[in-house]
C-alpha positions in Angstrom: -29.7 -6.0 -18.5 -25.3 -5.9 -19.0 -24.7 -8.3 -22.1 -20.8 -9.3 -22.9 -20.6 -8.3 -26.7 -18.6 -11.3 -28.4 -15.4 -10.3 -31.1 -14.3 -7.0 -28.9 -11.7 -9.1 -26.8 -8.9 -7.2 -28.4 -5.0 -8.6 -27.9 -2.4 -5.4 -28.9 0.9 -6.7 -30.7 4.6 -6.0 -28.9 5.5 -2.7 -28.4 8.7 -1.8 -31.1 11.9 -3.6 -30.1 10.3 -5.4 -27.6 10.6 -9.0 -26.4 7.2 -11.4 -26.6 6.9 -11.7 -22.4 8.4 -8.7 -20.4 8.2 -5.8 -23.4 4.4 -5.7 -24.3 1.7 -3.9 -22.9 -1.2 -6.0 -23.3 -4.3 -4.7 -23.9 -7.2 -7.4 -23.2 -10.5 -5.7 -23.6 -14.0 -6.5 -23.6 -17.3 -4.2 -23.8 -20.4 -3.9 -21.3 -23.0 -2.4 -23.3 -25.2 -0.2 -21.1 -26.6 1.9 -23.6 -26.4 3.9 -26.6 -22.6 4.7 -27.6 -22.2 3.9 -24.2 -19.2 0.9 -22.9 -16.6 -0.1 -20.4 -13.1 -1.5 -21.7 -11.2 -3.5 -19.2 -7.3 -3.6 -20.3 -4.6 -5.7 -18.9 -1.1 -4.1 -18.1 1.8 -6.7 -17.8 4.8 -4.6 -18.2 7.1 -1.5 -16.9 6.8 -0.1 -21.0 2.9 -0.7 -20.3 2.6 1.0 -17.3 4.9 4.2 -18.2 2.7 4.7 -21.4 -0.7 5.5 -19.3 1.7 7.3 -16.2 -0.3 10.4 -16.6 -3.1 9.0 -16.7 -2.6 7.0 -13.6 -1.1 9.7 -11.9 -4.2 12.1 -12.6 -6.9 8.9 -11.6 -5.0 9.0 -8.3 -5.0 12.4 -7.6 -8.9 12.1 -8.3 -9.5 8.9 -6.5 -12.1 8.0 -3.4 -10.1 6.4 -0.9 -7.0 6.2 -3.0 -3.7 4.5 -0.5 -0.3 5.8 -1.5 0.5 2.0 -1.8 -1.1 2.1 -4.9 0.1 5.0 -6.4 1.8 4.8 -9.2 5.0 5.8 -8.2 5.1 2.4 -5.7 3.6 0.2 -7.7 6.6 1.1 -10.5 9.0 0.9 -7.6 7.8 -2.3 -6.1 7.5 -3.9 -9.2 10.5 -2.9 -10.7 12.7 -3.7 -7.5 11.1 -7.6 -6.4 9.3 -9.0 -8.9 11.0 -12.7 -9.6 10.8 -14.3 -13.3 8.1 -15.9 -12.7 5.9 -13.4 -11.2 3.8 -11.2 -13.8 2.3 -7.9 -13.3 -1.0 -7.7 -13.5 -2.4 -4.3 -13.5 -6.5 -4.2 -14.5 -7.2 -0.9 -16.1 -11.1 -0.2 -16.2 -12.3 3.1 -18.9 -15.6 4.2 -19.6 -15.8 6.0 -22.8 -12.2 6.0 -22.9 -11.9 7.8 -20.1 -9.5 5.8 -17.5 -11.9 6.0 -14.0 -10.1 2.7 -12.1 -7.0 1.1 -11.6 -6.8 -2.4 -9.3 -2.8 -2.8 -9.3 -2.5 -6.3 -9.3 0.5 -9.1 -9.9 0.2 -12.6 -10.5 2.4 -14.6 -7.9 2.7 -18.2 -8.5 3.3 -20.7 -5.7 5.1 -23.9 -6.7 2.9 -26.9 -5.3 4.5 -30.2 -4.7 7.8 -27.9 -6.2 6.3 -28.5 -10.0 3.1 -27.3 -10.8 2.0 -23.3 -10.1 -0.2 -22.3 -8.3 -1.2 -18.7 -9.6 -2.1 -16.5 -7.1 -3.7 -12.6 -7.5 -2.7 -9.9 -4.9 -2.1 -6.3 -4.9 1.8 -5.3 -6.0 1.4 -3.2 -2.3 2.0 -6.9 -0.8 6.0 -5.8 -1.8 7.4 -3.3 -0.1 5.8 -3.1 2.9 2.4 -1.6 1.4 -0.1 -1.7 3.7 -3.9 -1.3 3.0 -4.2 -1.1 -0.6 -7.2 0.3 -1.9 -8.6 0.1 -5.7 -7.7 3.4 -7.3 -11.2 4.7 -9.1 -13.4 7.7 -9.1 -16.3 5.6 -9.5 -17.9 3.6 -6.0 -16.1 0.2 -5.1 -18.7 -1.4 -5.6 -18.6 -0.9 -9.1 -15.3 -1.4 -9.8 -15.4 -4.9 -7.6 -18.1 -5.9 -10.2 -16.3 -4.9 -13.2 -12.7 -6.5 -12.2 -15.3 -10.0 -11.3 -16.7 -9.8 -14.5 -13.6 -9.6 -16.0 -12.0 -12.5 -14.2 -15.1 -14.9 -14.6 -15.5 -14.3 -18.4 -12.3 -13.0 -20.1 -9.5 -13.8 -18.1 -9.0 -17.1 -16.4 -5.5 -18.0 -15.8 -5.4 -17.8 -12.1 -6.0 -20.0 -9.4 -6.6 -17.7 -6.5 -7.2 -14.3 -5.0 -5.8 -13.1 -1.6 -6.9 -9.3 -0.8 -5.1 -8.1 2.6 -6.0 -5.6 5.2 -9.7 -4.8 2.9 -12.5 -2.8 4.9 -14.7 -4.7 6.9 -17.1 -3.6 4.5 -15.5 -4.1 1.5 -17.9 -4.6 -1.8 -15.7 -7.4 -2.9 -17.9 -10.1 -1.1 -21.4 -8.4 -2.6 -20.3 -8.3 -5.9 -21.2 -11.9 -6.3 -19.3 -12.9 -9.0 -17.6 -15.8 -7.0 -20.2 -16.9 -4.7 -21.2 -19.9 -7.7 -20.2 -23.7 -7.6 -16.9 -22.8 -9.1 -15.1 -20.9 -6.5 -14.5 -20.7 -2.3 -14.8 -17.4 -0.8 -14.0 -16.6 2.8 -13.3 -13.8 4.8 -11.3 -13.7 8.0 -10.9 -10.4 10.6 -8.9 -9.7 13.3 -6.6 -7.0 11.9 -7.4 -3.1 12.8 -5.8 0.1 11.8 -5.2 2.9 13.8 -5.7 7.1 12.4 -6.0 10.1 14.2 -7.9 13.3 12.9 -5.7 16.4 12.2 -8.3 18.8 10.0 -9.2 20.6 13.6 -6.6 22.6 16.5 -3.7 21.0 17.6 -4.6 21.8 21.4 -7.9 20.6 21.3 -6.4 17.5 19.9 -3.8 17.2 22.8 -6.7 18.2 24.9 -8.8 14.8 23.8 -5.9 12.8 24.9 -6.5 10.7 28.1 -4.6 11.7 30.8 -1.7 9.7 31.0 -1.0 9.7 27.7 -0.8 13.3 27.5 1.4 13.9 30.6 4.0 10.8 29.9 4.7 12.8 26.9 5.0 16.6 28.3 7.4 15.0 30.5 9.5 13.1 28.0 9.3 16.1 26.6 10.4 18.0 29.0 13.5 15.6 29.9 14.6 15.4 26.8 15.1 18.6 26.0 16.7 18.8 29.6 19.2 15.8 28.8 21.4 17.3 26.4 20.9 21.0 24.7 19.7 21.9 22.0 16.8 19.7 21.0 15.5 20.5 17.4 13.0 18.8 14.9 14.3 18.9 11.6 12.8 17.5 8.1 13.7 17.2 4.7 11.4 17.0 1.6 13.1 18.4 -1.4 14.1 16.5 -4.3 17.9 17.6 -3.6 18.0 16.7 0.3 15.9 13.8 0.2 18.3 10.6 -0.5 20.5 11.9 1.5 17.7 12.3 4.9 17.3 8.4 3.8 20.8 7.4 4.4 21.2 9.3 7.5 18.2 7.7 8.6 19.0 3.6 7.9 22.0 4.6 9.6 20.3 5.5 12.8 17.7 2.4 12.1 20.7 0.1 11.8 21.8 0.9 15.3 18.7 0.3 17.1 16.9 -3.8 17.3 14.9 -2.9 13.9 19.0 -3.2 12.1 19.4 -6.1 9.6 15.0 -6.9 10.2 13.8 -7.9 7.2 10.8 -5.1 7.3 13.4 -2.3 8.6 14.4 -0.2 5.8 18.0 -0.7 5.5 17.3 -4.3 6.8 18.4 -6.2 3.2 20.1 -4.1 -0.1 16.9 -5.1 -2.2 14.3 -3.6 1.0 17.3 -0.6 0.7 17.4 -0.3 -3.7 13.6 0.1 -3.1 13.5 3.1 -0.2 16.1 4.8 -2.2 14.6 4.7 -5.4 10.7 4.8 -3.7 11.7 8.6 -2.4 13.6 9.9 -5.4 9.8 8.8 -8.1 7.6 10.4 -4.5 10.0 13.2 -3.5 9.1 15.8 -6.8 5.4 15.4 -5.8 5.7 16.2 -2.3 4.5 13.0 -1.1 7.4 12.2 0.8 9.4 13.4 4.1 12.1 12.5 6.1 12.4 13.9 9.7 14.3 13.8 12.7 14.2 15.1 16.4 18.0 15.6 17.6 19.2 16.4 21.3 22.6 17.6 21.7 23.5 17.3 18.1 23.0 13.8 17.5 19.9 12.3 16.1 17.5 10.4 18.9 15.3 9.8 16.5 13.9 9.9 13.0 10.7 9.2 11.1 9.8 8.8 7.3 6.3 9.7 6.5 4.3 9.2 3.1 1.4 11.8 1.9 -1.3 11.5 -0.4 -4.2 14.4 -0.9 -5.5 14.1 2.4 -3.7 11.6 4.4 -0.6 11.7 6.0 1.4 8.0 7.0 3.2 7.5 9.4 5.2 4.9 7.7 8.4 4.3 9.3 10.1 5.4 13.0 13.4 4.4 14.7 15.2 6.0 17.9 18.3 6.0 19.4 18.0 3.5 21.8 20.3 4.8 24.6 17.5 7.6 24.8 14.7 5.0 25.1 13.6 6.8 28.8 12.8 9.7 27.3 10.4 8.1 24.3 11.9 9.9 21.6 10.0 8.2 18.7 6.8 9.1 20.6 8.3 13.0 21.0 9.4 13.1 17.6 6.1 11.3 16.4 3.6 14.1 17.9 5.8 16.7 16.5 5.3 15.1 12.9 1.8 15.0 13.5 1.3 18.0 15.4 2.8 20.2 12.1 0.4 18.9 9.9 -2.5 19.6 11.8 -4.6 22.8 10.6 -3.5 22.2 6.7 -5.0 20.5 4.0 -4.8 16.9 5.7 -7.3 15.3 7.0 -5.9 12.0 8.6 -2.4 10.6 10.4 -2.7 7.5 9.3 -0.7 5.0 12.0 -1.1 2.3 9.4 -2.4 -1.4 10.1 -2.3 -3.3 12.9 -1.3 -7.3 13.1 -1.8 -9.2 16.5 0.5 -8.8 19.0 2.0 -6.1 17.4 4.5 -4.2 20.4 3.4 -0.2 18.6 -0.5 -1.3 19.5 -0.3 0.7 22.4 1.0 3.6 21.2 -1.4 3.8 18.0 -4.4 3.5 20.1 -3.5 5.9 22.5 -3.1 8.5 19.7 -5.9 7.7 17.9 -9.2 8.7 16.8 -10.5 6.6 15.2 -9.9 2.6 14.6 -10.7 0.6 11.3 -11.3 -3.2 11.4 -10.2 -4.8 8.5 -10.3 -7.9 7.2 -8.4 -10.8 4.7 -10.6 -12.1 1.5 -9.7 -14.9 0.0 -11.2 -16.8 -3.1 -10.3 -20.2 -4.5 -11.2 -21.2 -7.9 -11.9 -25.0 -7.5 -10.3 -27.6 -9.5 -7.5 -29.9 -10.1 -5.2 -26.9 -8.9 -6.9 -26.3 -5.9 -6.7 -29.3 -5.1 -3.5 -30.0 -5.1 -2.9 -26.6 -3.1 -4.8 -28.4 -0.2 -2.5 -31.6 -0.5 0.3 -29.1 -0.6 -0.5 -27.1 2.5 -1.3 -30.3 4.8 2.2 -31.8 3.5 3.8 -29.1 4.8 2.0 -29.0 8.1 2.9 -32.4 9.0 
């Protein structure tokens, strides 16, 4: 049986020239002993110095990982972080090593909400919630399940200044729940569904994909195809990936994106200058390890549409798509979309990832006609009870009436 050895919780000074809050990397450790010479250290990473001393490391775990989401690479989480985090928000990023070795990563901040506009109210989510990450995953070479105990253990025993935990767009079957850690007296957990996410297979043919396509679906877009290409000559796909060409391929596309009923949304990329600081700076950390592209499809010259895609080891994203919307008859995002897909397929992907799915959402139709396969997912929230808590519920019912 795991016992917590007492006098290894370990709290590292200030890096050099640091100040006390934002310049530290803060190690907070304790040991599982499992067996001979054998242990698990659980560290604490609250700032950008922090996280840039173990960016190899991270970057490597990633490349490794089971299941690993690009919105929890390191290159977003440093870009997120460092583009909307407010003063009072703290990153929170749990490290878990076994034998040293680094083999998890939950990428965590602490976001406080002000209750009754006084007290916080100190809430844990992934840093994907910024930035329009969607999906996060833990980042581990070890099973979920695992980690979900470790990261439990940690925040039941060692570190308990936070008053809640809201996990978005998790698995159906996450391990989170079984881990049991908050299933005592102390805390509320619920889950609530309702979300899915949409991926299509790409490891096999291109034609037998288009082949697998229902009917309709597959003839509406040969013919937009087909008219397209008839409307205005040339048609050509075009996309840009190189370290050189890719900030450019951003502007050009927020200025299509502007001109079409995404400009000045708040989730558009070119929406708000802070949404805009973090696209531009999000490509320029992805772009030198190819896990960024930019494409467009343009008819006589002009760009009808344009699409930005993200790519891990195996999965491609399909992240972001506008069209010119003088073109609209002709379905140009849908065009331009199969042609993104359709040059991946037969490589070393394994997934188009269409990316989650909320209620109502107007692209539903689109994703599931493309798709293969369809993820339910779900929201887990926990609540540590107490005087916080409850004034969180007098909060909440304040603001309803």
């Amino acid at each position: 049986m795991r016992r917590l050895r007492a006098g290894l919780f370990r709290r590292f000074r200030p890096l050099p020239g640091s100040s006390a809050c934002e310049g530290r990397r803060v190690r907070v450790g304790y040991r599982i002993v499992k067996g001979a010479g054998d242990s698990v250290v659980v560290e604490v990473i609250d700032s950008l110095p922090g996280l840039d001393e173990i960016r190899d490391e991270y970057i490597e775990l990633f490349q490794r990982a089971r299941n690993a989401s690009i919105f929890c690479s390191f290159q977003f989480v440093r870009t997120a972080w460092a583009n909307f985090h407010g003063r009072r928000d703290r990153l929170f990023v749990v490290a878990v090593r076994e034998a040293e070795t680094l083999v998890g990563i939950a990428p965590f901040i602490i976001e406080p909400e002000m209750l009754l506009s006084k007290v916080p109210f100190r809430v844990i989510k992934f840093v994907a919630e910024w930035g329009d990450g969607d999906k996060p995953r833990l980042v581990t070479t070890q099973d979920e399940a695992w980690m979900w105990t470790r990261i439990q253990e940690f925040l039941t025993c060692e570190f308990k200044a936070w008053d809640a935990i809201a996990l978005d767009e998790q698995p159906i079957d996450s391990p989170f729940p079984a881990a049991g850690a908050f299933r005592g007296a102390g805390f509320s957990l619920r889950r609530s569904s309702g979300i899915c996410s949409y991926r299509a297979a790409i490891g096999g043919e291109w034609t037998d994909y288009v082949a697998g396509l229902k009917g309709k679906v597959r003839g509406d877009w040969t013919r937009c195809r087909r008219r397209l290409s008839e409307h205005a000559q040339p048609m050509s796909f075009e996309c840009f990936e190189g370290v050189d060409d890719i900030g450019a391929a951003l502007e050009r596309y927020v200025a299509l994106e502007q001109t079409t009923w995404k400009g000045g949304a708040s989730f558009s990329i070119g929406g708000a200058i802070q949404q805009l600081r973090f696209y531009r700076a999000l490509v320029r950390e992805l772009a030198p390890a190819g896990m960024v592209a930019i494409c467009f499809l343009t008819s006589g010259g002009a760009d009808a549409a344009a699409a930005l895609v993200f790519r891990t080891r195996d999965v491609v994203y399909g992240a972001h798509i506008c069209y010119d919307p003088s073109l609209s008859k002709f379905a140009p995002g849908v065009v331009l979309n199969a042609e993104v897909m359709r040059r991946h397929f037969g490589s070393h992907y394994a997934f188009f990832d269409f990316l989650a799915l909320q209620g109502g959402d107007t692209d539903s139709r689109f994703k599931a006609n493309w798709a293969t396969e369809v993820e339910d997912l779900t929201e887990i929230r926990v609540l540590k009870r107490g005087l916080r808590s409850r004034l969180y519920a007098l909060d909440q019912k304040l603001r309803s009436e």
